[in-house]
C-alpha positions as YAML, in Angstrom:
chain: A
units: angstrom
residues:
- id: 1
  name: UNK
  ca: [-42.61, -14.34, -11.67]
- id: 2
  name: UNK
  ca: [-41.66, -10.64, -12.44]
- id: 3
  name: UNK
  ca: [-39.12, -9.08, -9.63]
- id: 4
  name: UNK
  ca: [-38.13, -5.52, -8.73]
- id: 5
  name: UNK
  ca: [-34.30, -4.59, -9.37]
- id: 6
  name: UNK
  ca: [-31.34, -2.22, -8.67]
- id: 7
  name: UNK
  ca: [-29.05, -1.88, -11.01]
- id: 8
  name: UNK
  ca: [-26.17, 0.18, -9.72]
- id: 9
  name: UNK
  ca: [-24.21, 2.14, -12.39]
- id: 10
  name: UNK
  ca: [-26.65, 1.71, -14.81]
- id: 11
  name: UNK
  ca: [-26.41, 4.58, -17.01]
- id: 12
  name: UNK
  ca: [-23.91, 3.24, -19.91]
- id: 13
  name: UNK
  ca: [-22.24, -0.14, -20.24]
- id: 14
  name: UNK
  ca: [-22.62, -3.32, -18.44]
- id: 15
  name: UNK
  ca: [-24.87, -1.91, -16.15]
- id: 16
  name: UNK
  ca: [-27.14, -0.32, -18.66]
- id: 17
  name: UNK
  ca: [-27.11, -3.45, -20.65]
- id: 18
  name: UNK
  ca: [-28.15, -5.76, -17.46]
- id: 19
  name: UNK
  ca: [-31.20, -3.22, -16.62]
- id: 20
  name: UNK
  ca: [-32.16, -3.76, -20.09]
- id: 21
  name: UNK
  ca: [-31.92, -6.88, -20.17]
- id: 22
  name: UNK
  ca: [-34.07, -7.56, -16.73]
- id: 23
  name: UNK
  ca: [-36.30, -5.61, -18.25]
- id: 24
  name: UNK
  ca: [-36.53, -7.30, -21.52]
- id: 25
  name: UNK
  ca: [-38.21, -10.34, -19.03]
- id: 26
  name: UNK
  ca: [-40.41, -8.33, -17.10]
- id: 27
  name: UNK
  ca: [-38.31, -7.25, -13.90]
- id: 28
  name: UNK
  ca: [-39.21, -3.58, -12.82]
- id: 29
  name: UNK
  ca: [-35.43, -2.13, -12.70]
- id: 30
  name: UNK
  ca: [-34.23, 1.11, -10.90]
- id: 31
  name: UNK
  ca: [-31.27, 1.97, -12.56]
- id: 32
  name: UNK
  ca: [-28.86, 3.91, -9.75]
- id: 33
  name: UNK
  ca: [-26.41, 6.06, -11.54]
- id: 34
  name: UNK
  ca: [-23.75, 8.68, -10.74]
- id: 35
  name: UNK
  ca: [-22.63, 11.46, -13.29]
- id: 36
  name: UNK
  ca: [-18.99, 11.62, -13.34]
- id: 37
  name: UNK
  ca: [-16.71, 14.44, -15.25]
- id: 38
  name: UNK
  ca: [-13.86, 12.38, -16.31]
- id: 39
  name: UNK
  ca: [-10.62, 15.09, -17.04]
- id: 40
  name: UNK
  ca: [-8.91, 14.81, -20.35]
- id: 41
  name: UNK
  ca: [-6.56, 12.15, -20.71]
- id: 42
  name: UNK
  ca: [-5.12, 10.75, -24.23]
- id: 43
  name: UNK
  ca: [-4.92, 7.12, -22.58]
- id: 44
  name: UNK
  ca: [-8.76, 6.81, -22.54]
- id: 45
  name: UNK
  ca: [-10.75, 7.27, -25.47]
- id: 46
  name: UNK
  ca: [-13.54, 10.40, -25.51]
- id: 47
  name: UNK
  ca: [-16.53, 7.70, -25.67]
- id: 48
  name: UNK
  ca: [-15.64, 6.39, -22.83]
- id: 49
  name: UNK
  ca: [-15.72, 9.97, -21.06]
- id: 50
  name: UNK
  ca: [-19.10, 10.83, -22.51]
- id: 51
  name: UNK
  ca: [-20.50, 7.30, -21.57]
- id: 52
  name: UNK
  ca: [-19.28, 8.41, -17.73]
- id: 53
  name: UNK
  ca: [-21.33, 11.45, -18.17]
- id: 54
  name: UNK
  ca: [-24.59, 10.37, -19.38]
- id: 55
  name: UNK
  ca: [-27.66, 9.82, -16.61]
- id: 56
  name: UNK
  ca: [-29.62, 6.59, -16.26]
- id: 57
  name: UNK
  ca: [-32.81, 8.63, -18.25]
- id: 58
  name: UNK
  ca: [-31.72, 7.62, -21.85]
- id: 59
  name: UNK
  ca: [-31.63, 4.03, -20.25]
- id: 60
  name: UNK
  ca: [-35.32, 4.67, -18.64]
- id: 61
  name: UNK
  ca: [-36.68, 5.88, -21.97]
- id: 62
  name: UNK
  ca: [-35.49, 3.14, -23.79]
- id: 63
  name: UNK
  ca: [-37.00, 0.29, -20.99]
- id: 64
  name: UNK
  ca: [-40.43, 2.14, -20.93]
- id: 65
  name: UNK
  ca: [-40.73, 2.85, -24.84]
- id: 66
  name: UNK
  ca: [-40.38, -1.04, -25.50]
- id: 67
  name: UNK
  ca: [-43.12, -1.82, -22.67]
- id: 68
  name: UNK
  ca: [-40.88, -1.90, -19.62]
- id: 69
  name: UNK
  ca: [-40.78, -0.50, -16.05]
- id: 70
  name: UNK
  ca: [-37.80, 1.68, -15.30]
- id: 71
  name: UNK
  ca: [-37.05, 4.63, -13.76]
- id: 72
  name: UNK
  ca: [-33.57, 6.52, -12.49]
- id: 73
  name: UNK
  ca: [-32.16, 7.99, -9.36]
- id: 74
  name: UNK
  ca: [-28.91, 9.50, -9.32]
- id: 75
  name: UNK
  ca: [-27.19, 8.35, -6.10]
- id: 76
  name: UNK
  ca: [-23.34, 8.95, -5.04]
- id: 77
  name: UNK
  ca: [-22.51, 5.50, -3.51]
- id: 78
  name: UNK
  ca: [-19.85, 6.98, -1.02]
- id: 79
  name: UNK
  ca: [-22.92, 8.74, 0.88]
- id: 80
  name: UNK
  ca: [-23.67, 5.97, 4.09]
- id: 81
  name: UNK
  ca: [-27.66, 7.15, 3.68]
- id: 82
  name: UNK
  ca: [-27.59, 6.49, -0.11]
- id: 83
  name: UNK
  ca: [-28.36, 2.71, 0.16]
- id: 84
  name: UNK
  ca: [-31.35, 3.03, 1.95]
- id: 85
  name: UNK
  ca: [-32.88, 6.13, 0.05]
- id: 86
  name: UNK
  ca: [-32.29, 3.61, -3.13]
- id: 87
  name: UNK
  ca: [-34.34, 1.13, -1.52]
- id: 88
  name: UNK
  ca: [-36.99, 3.81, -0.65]
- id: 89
  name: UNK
  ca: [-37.18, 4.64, -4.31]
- id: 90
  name: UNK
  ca: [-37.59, 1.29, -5.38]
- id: 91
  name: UNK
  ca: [-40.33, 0.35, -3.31]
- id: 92
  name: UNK
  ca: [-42.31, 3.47, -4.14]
- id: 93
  name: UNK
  ca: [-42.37, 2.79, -7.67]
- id: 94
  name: UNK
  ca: [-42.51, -1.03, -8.04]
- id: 95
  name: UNK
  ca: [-42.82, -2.67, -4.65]
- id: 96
  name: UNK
  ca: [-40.34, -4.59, -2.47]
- id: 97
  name: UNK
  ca: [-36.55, -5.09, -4.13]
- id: 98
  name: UNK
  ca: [-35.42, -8.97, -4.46]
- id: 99
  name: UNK
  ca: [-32.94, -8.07, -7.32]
- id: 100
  name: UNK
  ca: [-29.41, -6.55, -6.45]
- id: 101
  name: UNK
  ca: [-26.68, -5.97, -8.41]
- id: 102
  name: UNK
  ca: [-23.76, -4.16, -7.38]
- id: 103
  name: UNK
  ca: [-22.13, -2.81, -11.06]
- id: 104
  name: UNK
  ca: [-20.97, 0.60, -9.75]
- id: 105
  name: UNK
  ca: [-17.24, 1.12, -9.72]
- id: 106
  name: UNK
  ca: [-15.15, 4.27, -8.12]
- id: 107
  name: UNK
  ca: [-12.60, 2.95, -10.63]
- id: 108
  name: UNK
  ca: [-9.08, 4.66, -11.07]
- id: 109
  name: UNK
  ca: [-5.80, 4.13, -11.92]
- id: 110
  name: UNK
  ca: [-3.23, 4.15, -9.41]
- id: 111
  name: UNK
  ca: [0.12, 2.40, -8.51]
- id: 112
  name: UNK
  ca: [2.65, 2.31, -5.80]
- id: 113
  name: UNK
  ca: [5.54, 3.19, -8.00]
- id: 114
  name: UNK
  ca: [3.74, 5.83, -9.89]
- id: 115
  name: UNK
  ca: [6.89, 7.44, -10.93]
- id: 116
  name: UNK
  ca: [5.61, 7.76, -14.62]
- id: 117
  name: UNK
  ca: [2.11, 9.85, -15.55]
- id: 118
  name: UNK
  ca: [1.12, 6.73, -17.46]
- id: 119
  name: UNK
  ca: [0.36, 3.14, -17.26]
- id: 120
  name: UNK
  ca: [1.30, 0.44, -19.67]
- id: 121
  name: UNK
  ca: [-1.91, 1.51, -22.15]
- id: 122
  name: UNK
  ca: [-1.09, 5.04, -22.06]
- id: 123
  name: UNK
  ca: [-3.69, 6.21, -19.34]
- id: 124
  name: UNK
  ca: [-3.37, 9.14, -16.79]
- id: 125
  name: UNK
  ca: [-1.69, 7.38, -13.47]
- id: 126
  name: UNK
  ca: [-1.84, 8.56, -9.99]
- id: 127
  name: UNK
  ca: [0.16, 7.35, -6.62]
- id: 128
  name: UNK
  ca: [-1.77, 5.68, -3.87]
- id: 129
  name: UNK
  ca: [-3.63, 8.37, -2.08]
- id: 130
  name: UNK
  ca: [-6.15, 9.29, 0.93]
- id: 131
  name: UNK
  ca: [-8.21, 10.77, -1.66]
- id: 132
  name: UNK
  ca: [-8.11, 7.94, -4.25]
- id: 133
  name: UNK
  ca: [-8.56, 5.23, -1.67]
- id: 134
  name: UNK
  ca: [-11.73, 6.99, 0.03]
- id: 135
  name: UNK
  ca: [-13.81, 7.29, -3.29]
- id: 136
  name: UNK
  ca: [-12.49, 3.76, -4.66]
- id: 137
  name: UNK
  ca: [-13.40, 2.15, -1.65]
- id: 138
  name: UNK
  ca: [-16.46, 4.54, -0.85]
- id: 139
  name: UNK
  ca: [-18.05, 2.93, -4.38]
- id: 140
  name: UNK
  ca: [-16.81, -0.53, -4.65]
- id: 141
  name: UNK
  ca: [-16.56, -1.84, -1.01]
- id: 142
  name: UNK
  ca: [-18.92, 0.10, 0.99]
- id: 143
  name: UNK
  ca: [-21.62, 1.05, -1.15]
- id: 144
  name: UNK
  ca: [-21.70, -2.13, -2.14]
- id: 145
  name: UNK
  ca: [-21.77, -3.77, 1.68]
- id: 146
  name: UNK
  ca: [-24.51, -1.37, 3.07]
- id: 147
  name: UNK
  ca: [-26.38, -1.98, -0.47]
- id: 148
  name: UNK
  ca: [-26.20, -5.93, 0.49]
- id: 149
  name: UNK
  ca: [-26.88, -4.89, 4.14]
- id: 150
  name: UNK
  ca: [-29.95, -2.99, 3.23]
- id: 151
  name: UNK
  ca: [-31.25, -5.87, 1.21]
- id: 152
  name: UNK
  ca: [-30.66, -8.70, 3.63]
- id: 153
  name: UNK
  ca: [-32.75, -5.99, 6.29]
- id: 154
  name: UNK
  ca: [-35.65, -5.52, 4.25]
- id: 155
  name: UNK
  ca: [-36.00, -9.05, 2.75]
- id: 156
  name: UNK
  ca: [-35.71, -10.83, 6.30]
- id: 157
  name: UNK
  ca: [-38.65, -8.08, 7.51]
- id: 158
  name: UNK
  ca: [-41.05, -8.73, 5.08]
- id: 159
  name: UNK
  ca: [-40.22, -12.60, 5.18]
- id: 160
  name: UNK
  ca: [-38.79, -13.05, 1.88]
- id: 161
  name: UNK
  ca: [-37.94, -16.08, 0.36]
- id: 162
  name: UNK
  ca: [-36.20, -15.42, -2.94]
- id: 163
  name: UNK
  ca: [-33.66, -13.07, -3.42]
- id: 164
  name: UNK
  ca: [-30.43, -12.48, -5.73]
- id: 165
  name: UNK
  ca: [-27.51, -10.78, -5.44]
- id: 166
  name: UNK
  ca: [-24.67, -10.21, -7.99]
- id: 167
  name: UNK
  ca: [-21.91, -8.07, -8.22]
- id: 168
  name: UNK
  ca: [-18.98, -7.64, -10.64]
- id: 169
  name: UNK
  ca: [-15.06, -7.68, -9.52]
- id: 170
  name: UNK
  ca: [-11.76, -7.52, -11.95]
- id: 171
  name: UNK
  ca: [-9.73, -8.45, -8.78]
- id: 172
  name: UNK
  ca: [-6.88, -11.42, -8.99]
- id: 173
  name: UNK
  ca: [-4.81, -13.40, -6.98]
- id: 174
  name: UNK
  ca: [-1.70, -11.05, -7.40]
- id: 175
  name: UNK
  ca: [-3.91, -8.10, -6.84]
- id: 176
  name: UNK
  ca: [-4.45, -5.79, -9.78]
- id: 177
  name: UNK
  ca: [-0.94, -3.89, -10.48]
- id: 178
  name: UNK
  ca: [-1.54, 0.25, -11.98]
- id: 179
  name: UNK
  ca: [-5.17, -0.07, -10.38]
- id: 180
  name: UNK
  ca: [-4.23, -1.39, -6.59]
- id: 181
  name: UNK
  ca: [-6.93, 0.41, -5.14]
- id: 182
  name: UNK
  ca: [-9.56, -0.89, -7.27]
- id: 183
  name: UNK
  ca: [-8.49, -4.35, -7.33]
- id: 184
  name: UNK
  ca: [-8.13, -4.32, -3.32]
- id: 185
  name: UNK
  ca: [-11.78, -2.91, -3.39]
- id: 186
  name: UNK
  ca: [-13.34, -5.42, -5.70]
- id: 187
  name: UNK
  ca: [-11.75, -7.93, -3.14]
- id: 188
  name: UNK
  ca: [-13.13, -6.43, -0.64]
- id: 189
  name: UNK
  ca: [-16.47, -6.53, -1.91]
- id: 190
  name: UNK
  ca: [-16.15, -10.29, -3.47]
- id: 191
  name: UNK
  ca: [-15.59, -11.27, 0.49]
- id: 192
  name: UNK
  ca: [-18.77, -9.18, 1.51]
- id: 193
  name: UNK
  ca: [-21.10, -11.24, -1.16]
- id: 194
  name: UNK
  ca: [-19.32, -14.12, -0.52]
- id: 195
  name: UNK
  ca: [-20.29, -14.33, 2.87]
- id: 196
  name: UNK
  ca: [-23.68, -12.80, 2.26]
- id: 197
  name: UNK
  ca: [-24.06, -15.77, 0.07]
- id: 198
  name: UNK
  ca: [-23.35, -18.02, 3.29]
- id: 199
  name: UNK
  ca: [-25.59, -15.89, 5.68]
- id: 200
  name: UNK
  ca: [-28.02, -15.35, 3.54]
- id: 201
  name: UNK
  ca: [-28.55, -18.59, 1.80]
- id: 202
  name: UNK
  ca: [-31.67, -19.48, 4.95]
- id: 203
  name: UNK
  ca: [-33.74, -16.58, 3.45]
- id: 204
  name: UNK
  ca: [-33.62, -18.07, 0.08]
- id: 205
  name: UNK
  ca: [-30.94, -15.26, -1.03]
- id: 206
  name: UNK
  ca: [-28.30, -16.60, -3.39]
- id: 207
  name: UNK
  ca: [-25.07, -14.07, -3.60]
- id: 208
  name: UNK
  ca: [-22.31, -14.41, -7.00]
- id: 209
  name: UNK
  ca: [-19.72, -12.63, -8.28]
- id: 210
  name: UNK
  ca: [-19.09, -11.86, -12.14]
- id: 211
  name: UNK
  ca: [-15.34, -11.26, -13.47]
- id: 212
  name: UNK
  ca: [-15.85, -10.01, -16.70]
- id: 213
  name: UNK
  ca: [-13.71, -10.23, -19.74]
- id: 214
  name: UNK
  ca: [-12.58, -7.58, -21.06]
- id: 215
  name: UNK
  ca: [-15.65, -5.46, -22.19]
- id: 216
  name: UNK
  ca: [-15.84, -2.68, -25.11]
- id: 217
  name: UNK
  ca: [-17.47, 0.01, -22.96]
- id: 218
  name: UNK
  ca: [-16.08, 2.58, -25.03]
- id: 219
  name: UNK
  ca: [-13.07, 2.34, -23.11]
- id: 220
  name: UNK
  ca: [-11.09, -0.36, -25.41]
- id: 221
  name: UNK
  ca: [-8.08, 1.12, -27.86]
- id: 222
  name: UNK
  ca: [-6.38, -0.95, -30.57]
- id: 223
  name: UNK
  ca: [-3.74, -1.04, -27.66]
- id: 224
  name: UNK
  ca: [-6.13, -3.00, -25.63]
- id: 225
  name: UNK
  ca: [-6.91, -5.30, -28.36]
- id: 226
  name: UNK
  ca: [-3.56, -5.85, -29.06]
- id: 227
  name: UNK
  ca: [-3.10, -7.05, -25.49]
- id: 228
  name: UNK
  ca: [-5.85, -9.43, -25.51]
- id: 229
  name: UNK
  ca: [-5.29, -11.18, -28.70]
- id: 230
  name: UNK
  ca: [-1.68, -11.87, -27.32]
- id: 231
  name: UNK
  ca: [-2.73, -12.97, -23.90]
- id: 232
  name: UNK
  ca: [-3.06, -16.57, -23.37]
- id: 233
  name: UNK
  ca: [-5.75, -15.68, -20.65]
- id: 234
  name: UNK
  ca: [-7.92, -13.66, -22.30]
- id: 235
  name: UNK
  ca: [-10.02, -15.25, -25.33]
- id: 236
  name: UNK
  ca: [-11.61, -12.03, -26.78]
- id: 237
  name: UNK
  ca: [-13.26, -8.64, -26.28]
- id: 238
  name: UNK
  ca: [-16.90, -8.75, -25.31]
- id: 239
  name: UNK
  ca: [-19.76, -6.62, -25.45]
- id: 240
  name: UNK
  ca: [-21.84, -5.66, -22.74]
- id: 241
  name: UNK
  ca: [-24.99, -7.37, -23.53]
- id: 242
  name: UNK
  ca: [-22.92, -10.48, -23.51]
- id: 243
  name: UNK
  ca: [-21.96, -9.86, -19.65]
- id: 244
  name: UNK
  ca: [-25.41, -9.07, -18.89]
- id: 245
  name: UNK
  ca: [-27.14, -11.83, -20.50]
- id: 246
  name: UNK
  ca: [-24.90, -14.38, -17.45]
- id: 247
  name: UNK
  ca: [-26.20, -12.01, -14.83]
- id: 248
  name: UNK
  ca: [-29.46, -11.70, -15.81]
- id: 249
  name: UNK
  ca: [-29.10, -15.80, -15.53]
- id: 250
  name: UNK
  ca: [-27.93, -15.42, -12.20]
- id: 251
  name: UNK
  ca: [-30.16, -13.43, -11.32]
- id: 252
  name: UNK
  ca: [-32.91, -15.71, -12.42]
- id: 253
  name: UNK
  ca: [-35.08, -18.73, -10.98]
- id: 254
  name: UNK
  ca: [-32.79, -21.00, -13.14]
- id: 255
  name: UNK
  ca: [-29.84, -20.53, -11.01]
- id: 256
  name: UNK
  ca: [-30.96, -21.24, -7.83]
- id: 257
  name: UNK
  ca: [-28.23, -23.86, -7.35]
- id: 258
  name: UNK
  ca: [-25.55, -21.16, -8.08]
- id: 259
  name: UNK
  ca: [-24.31, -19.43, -5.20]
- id: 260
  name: UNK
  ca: [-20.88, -18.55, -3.32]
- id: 261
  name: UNK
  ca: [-19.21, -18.51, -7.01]
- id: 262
  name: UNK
  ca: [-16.69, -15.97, -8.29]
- id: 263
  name: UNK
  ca: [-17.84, -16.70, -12.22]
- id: 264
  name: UNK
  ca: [-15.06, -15.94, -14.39]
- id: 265
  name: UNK
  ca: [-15.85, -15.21, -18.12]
- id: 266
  name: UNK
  ca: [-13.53, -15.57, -20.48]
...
C-alpha cells in the first residue's frame, strides 16, 4: 500500500535521505524545508553551511526524475499556523497524510557557562538566551507537537486506521552539555511522541523515536572522528541513508509491533 508523507527538514541530510528513501517504495513525500543562513564560523565546516541553505527542490527533482511523487514547501516551524498549512499542501497534491516524521531541528550551540566563544570541537558558542531558547524550542518541541497534533486531528476525522509517526532526538540522560537547549527540546519532543504513541495507538497510529549516531551531514571534522573512534559509546560515523533506511522501517507495515521506543543506533 503506497502512503502520503511529511518529511520535515528535508532539504539535505537525514531528512533528504528518508524522503528519498519513502519514495524509492512508492510513498508520495512532501518534503517541508526551511532555508537557513548559517554565519561564518571555523568550528563548522562550509558544506555543512551550504547544505543549511539549499531548498527541498533539488530533493523534488531527484524523487520525480527516478519515477517518484514529491514536491516542496518551505515552512518556518516556529509559525503556530505552519502545521496545518503543511497538511493542506499535502492533501492537495497526494491525498490524506498517514506518514509523519518530525526531522527538523532549530539546532544551536549553547551552554550555561559559555565563558569561552567555543565548544570542545571548535564551534561558535552562545549563553542560554530568550532568543536561542524561542527558535530551539519553536522547531524541535512545538513544531513538532502541533505537527503530531495536526495528524492525530485529521486521521481520527477521516477514520484512519494506519498511521506512523517518527521523529529524531540526540537528547540523554545527563542532558546534552554545550547544546542544553537542544537537548532539553529533543526531550521535550521524545515525551510528546511518546505519549502520542500511547493515545494514539486506538487509531492504529504507532509513534518512535530515532537517536542517531553520529551522522556525516557535512558537518563531521577529523576532530569529530577523532572523538568517535575513542568513545566507547559510539561505534562509527554513519551516513544518512543508513539512518533513513531504520525510519523508513518504522515507518512501514513491518513494524507495526514497534511503538513507544526511543531506538538508539549505534
Amino acid at each position: 500500500m503506497r502512503h502520503t508523507a511529511i518529511v520535515t527538514g528535508a532539504n539535505h541530510g537525514i531528512g533528504a535521505a528518508v524522503a528519498k528513501a519513502l519514495a524509492r517504495r512508492g510513498d508520495a513525500v512532501l518534503c517541508a524545508w526551511y532555508r537557513v543562513d548559517d554565519p561564518d564560523d571555523p568550528g563548522t565546516p562550509q558544506a555543512y553551511r551550504d547544505n543549511r541553505a539549499l531548498t527541498g527542490a533539488a530533493v523534488v527533482s531527484e524523487i520525480t526524475a527516478a519515477g517518484g511523487r514529491a514536491a516542496d514547501a518551505e515552512a518556518d516551524l516556529t509559525d503556530p499556523s505552519a502545521p496545518a498549512a503543511l497538511f493542506d499542501a499535502a492533501e492537495r497534491a497526494f491525498g490524506p497524510v498517514d506518514v509523519l516524521v518530525n526531522n527538523a531541528t532549530g539546532w544551536l550551540a549553547d551552554s550555561f557557562a559559555a565563558s569561552s566563544s567555543a565548544d570542545r570541537l571548535g564551534r561558535a558558542l552562545a549563553p542560554v538566551s530568550a532568543e536561542g531558547w524561542r527558535q530551539q524550542f519553536g522547531v524541535d518541541a512545538l513544531g513538532a507537537a502541533l505537527l503530531i497534533a495536526e495528524f492525530a486531528r485529521r486521521h481520527i476525522a477521516r477514520g484512519g486506521t494506519w498511521g506512523r509517526i517518527v521523529g529524531l532526538t540526540s537528547a540523554a540522560e545527563l542532558g546534552f552539555p554545550e547544546e542544553v537547549s537542544y537537548g532539553a527540546a529533543k526531550a521535550a519532543q521524545e515525551n510528546y511522541t511518546m505519549s502520542a504513541s500511547v493515545e494514539l495507538a486506538p487509531h492504529g497510529i504507532t509513534a518512535n523515536m530515532v537517536h542517531p549516531p553520529v551522522t556525516d551531514t557535512g558537518w563531521v571534522t577529523d576532530a569529530v572522528r577523532e572523538f568517535v573512534d575513542k568513545s566507547p559509546a559510539l561505534v562509527h560515523v554513519s551516513s544518512p541513508d543508513e539512518v533513513a533506511d531504520v525510519i523508513a522501517y518504522l515507518a512501514s507495515d513491518a513494524a507495526a509491533l514497534i511503538t513507544g521506543n526511543v531506538i538508539t543506533l549505534r
